[in-house]
C-alpha positions as CSV (number, residue, x, y, z in Angstrom):
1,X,102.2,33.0,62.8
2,X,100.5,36.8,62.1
3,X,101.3,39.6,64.9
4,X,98.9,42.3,65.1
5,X,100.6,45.5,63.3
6,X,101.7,48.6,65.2
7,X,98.7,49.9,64.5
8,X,96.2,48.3,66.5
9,X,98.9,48.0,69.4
10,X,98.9,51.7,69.2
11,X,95.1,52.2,69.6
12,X,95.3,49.3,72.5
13,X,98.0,51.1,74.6
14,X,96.2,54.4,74.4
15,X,97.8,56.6,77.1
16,X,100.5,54.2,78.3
17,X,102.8,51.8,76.2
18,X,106.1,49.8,76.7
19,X,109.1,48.3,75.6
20,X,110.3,45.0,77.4
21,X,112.8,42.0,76.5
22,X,112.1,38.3,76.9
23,X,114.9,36.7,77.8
24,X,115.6,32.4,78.1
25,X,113.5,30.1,78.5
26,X,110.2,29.4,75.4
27,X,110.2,32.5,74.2
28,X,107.8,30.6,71.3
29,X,105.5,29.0,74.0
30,X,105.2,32.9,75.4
31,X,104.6,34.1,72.2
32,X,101.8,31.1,71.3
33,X,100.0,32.1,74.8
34,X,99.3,36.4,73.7
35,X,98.5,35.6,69.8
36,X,95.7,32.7,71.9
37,X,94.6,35.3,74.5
38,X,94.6,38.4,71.9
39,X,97.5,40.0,73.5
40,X,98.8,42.3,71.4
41,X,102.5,43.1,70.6
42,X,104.0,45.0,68.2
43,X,107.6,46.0,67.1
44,X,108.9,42.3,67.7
45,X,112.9,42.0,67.2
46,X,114.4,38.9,67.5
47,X,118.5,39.2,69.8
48,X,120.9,37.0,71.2
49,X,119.6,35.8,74.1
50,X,115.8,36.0,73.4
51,X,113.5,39.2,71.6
52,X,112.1,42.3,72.5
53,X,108.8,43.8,71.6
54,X,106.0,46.7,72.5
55,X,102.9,46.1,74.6
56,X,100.2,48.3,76.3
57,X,101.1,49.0,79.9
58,X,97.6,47.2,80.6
59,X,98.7,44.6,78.7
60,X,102.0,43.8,80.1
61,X,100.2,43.0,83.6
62,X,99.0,39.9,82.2
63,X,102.0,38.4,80.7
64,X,103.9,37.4,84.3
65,X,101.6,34.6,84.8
66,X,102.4,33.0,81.7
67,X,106.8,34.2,81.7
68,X,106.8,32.3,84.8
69,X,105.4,28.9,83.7
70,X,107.8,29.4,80.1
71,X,110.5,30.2,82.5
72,X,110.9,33.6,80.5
73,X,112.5,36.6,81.9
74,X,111.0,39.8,81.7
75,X,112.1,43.1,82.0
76,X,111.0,46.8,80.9
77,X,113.4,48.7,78.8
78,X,111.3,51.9,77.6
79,X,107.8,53.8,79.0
80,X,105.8,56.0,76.6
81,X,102.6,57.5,77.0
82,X,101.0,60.6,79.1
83,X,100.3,58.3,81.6
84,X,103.6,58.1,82.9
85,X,104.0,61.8,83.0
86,X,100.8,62.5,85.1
87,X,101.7,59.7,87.3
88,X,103.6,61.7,90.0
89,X,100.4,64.1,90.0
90,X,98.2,61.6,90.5
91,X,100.2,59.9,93.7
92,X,99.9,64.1,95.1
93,X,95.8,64.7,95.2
94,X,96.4,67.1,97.0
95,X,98.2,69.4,94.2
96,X,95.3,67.9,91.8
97,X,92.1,69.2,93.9
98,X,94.2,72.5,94.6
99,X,94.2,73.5,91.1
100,X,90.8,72.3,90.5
101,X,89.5,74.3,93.2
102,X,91.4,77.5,92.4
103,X,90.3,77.2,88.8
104,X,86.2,76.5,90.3
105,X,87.0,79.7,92.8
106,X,88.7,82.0,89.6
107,X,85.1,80.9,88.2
108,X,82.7,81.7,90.5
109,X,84.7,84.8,92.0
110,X,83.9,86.8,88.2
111,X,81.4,88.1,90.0
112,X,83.0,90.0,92.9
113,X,84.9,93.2,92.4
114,X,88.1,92.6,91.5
115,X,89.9,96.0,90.5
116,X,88.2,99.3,90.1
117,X,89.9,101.1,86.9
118,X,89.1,104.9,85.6
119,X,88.9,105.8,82.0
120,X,89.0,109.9,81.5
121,X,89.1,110.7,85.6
122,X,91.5,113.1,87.1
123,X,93.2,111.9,89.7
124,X,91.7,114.3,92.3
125,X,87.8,112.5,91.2
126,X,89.1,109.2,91.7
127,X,88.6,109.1,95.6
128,X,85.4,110.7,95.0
129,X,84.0,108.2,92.9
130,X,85.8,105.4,94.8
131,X,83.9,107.5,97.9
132,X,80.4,107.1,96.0
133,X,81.2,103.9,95.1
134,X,81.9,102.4,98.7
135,X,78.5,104.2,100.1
136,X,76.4,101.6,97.4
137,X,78.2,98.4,98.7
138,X,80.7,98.5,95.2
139,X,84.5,97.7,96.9
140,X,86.9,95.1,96.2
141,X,86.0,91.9,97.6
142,X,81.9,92.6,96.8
143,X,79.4,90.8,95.5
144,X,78.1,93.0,91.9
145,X,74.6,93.0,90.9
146,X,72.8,95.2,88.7
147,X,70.8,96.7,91.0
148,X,73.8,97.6,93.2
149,X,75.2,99.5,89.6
150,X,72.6,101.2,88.6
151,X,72.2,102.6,92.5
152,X,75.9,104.0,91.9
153,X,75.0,105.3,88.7
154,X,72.3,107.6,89.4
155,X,74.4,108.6,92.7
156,X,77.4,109.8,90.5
157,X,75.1,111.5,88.3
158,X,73.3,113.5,90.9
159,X,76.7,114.5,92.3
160,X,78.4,115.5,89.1
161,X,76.8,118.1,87.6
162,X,79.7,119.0,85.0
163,X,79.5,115.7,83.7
164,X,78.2,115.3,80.7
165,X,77.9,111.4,80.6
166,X,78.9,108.7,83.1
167,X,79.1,104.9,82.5
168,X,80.0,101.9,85.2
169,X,81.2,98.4,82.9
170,X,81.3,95.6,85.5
171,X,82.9,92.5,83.3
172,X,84.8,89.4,85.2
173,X,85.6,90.7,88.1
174,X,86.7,94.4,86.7
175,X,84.9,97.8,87.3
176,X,85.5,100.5,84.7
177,X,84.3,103.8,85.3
178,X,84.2,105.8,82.6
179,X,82.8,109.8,82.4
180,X,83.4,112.9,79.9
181,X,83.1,116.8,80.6
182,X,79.8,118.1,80.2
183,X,79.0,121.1,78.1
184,X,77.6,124.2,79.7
185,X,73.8,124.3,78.8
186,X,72.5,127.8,78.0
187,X,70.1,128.8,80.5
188,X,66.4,129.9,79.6
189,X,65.9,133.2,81.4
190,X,62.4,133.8,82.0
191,X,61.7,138.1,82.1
192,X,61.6,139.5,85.1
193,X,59.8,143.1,84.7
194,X,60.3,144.1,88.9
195,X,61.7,147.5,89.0
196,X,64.9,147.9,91.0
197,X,65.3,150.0,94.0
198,X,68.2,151.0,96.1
199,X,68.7,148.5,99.0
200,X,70.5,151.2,101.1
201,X,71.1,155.1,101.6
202,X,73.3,156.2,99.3
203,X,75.0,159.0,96.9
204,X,74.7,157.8,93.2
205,X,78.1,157.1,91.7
206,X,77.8,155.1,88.3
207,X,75.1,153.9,86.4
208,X,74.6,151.1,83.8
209,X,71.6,150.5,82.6
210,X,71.1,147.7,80.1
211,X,67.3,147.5,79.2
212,X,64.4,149.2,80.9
213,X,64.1,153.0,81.8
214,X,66.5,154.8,84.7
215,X,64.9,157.4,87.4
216,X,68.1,158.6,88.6
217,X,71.3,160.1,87.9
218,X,75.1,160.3,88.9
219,X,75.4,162.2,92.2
220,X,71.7,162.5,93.0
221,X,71.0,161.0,96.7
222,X,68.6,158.0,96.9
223,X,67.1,156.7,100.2
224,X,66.8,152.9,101.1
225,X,63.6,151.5,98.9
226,X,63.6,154.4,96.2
227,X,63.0,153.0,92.6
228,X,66.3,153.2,90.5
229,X,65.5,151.3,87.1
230,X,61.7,151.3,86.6
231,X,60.1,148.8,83.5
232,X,57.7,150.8,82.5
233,X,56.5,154.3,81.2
234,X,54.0,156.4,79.2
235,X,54.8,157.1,75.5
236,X,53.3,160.0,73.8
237,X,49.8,158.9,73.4
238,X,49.7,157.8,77.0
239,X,50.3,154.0,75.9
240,X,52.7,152.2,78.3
241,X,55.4,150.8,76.6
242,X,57.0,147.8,78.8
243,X,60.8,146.5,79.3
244,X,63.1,144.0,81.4
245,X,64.3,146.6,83.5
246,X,68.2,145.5,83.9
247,X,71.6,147.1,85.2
248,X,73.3,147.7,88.1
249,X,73.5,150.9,89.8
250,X,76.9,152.1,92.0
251,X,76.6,154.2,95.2
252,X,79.0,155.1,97.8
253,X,77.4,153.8,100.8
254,X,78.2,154.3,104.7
255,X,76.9,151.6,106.8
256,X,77.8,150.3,110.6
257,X,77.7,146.9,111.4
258,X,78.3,145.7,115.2
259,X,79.5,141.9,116.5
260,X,80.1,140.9,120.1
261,X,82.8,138.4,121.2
262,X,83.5,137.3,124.4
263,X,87.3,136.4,125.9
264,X,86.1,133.2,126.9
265,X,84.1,130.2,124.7
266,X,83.1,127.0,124.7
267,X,84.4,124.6,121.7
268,X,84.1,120.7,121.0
269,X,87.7,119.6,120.7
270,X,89.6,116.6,120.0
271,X,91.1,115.4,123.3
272,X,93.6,113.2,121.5
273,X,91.9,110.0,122.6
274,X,91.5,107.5,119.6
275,X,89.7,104.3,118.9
276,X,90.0,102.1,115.8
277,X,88.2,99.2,113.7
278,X,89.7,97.4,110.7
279,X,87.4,95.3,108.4
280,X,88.5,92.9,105.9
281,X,85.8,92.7,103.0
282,X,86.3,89.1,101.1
283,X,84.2,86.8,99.2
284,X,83.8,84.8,101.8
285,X,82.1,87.6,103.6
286,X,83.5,90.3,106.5
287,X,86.1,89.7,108.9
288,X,86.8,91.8,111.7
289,X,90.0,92.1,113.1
290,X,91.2,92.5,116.8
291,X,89.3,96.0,117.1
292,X,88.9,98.8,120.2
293,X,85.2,99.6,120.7
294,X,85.0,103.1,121.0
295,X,83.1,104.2,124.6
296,X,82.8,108.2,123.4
297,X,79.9,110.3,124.1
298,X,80.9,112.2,121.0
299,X,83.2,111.7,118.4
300,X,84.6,112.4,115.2
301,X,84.9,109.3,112.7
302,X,87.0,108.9,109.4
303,X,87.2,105.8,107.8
304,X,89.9,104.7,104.7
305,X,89.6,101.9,102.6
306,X,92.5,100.3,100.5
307,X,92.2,97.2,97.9
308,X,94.4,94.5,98.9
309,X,97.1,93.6,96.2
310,X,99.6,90.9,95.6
311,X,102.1,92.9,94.1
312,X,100.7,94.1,91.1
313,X,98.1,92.1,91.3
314,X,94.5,93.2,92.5
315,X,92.7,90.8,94.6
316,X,89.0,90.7,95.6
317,X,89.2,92.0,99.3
318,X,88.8,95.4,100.5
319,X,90.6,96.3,104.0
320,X,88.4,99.0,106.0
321,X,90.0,101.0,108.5
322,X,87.6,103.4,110.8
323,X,89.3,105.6,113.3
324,X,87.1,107.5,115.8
325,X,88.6,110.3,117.5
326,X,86.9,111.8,120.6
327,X,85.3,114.9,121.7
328,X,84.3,116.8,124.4
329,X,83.1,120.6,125.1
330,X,86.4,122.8,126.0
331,X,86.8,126.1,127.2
332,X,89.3,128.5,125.6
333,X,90.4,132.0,126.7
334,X,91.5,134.6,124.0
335,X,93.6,137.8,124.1
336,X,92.2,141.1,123.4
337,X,94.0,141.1,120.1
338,X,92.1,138.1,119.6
339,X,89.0,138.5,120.3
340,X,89.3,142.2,118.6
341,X,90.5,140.5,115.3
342,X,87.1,137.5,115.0
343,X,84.8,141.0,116.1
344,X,86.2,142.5,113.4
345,X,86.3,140.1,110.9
346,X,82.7,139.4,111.9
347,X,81.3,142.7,110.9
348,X,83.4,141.8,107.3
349,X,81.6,139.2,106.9
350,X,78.0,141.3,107.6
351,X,79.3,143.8,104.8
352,X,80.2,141.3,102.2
353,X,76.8,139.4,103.0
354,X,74.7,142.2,101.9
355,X,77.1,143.8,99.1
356,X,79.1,141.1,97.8
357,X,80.7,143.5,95.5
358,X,81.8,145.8,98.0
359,X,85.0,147.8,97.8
360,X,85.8,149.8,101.2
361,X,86.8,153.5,100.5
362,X,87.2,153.7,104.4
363,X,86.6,152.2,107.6
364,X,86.8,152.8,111.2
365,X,86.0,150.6,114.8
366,X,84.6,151.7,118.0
367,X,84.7,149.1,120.9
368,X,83.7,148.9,124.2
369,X,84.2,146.1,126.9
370,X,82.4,145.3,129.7
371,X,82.5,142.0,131.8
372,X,84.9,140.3,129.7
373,X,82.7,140.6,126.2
374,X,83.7,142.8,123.7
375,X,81.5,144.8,121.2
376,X,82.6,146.3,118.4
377,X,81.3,148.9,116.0
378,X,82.3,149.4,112.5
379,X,81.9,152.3,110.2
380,X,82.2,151.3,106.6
381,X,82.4,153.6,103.7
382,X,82.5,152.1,100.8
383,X,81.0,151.5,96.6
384,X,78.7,148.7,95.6
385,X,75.3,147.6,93.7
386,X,72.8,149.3,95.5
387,X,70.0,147.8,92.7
388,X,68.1,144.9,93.7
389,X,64.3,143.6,92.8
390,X,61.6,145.1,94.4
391,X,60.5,142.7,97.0
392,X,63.2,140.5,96.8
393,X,64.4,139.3,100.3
């Protein structure tokens, strides 16, 4: 009698095999029936009270029929295979469509924003990338397109002027922004051959002059409008000879400037009054949370968005807090000392509008109050540039 070899039971049991013993009965009869019905066993060992041997699990089904009329015992001894080590997943489908459909989601989720990384960003630009970012629909938990990048892109360009190059990588879920420091582009000055005149009364204190031809001197008195630097003259044969006319010009100036201020105003102010909204931005779209609907006539809002993490883990959700804080018009009374201080510093701020450069050799205030309002004078005496361009505003 030929058994099949080990083999071709091998290549029958595929992912699940066994080992079972025969035991009583005729063991020759059950043997007779598999080689008929192409049964295959392998591994046959003859014992005391009968033989063991190897089979395919699909195999083994079919011999109980046939052990029962040879009055055979049969019992399993050994398993082998992957089948038998899968089989407690497949009796949970549960746990199998679970990881299926987290590995579909990890899949089609490549293309919503993950995590938002920087490459060469100080800390202090981060928020106002992240800022830029949010205002083109680019958060954690958001769908990516192209046009959505290149809409960011030209938005951080056009707000970073010291940049000299910016780039936004979107790949599987992850945003890099990446920029480097822009170098400072020599400007092309075009000539400018206005004269300069004096843009106040004043004594002359210092000149420089850098290029074109001075009609003044130190200590001389100029009037308001009186040309100081002049970009043109005569030469000998009566030719005009023509230059940039450029310098500045110092002059001790006196000047009054006047600013009212009343004890009493009007201000919007917080009243302390808040409302808030909290957004969740997912995949699956956005979910509002249990929110108060702000009923202000006028408020101030602020809103702060924060990526949702598991740990150190980034996950694609965004969580969007706005807060809306009211206002309404208030009325404030100040001191005297008060309102004398903003007058004050009002008529600074006149001064350093006109003469940037100023630097005050003296000063003095007159005031005078009537009906509550304050107006104050103030007599300045002080050195600045006194050139400007002829008909410049």
């Amino acid at each position: 009698m030929k058994l099949p070899g080990k083999t071709a039971c091998f290549s029958r049991a595929g992912l699940a095999g066994l080992t079972f013993e025969a035991r009583g009965g005729q063991q020759e009869k059950l043997l007779n029936w598999c080689i008929s019905h192409q049964v295959q066993l392998c591994s046959i060992q003859a014992g005391d009270t009968g033989f063991t041997a190897d089979i395919a699990a699909a195999d083994y089904a079919r011999l109980h029929a046939p052990a029962r009329r040879c009055r055979t015992r049969l019992r399993v001894i050994a398993r082998r295979g992957s089948w038998f080590h899968l089989r407690w997943l497949l009796q949970r489908p549960g746990l199998v469509l679970g990881v299926v459909l987290f590995c579909w989601l990890m899949l089609w989720s490549t293309n919503y924003l993950w995590a938002v990384r920087f490459v060469n960003v100080p800390t202090q630009q981060q928020q106002k990338i992240r800022a830029v970012l949010s205002e083109c629909a680019l958060c954690e938990g958001q769908r990516v397109t192209e046009q959505k990048l290149a809409l960011a892109h030209r938005a951080l360009l056009s707000q970073s002027e010291n940049w000299g190059w910016t780039a936004l990588n979107f790949y599987k879920g992850r945003l890099v922004a990446e920029r480097t420091e822009g170098r400072p582009s020599v400007p092309v000055l075009q000539k400018d051959h206005r004269p300069y005149v004096a843009a106040a009364d004043a004594t002359i204190v210092e000149t420089h002059i850098e290029s074109g031809f001075a009609q003044i001197a130190a200590g001389q008195q100029v009037e308001q409008g009186q040309l100081l630097i002049s970009g043109e003259r005569p030469a000998r044969d009566g030719t005009p000879v023509q230059q940039e006319p450029l310098g500045r010009v110092i002059g001790l100036v006196q000047r009054d400037y006047q600013a009212v201020r009343p004890l009493w105003e009007e201000y919007l102010g917080k009243t302390g009054r808040i409302a808030s909204k909290k957004n969740l931005i997912c995949p699956l779209g956005t979910i509002q949370f249990a929110q108060r609907k702000p009923d202000f006539k006028t408020f101030e809002s602020k809103t702060v968005q924060e990526a949702l993490c598991l740990g150190p883990i980034s996950l694609p959700a965004t969580i969007t807090e706005t807060w809306y804080l009211e206002k309404t018009m208030q009325e404030r009374t100040l001191s005297e000392k008060a309102a004398r201080e903003f007058a004050q510093y009002a008529c600074l701020m006149q001064l350093y509008s006109d003469f940037p450069d100023a630097k005050i050799a003296a000063r003095s205030a007159e005031e005078s109050w009537q009906n509550g309002v304050l107006t104050c004078t103030m007599h300045f005496t002080f050195r600045a540039n006194i050139a400007v361009r002829a008909g410049a505003s």
